[in-house]
C-alpha positions, 0 to 999 in steps of 0.5 A: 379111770379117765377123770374123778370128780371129787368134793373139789372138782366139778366137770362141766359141759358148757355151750361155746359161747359160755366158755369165756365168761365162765372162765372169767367167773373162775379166775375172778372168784380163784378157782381153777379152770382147765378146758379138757376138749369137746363134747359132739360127733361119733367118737370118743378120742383119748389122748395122753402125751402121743398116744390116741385111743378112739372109741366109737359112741355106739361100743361106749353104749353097748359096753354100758348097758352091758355092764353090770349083767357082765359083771353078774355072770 
């Protein structure tokens, strides 16, 4: 697994221009806040330490809505 969300985690996808000021909501309310990368384009990328992996959007597609009949057979 890439990320969970659990009951004191939530992941957020946020407009540019909302970044800063729900940053600031976080620290004056004490809450941790940790930008993880963007949300856009073809690819999906991946990266831990050095190691990079690239997943176009249309395999993560076929790989979903193919899921669960794989997962039947």
């Amino acid at each position: 697994m890439v990320f969970g969300e659990g009951a004191r985690r939530i992941l957020l996808e946020l407009d540019e221009a909302a970044l800063v000021p729900v940053e600031n909501l976080a620290k004056e309310a004490g809450v941790e806040f940790t930008r993880l990368g963007r949300t856009g384009g073809k690819d999906l990328k991946v990266t831990v330490n050095e190691s990079e992996t690239v997943w176009t959007v249309a395999e993560l597609k076929k790989f979903y809505e193919n899921s669960l009949p794989n997962a039947l057979r």
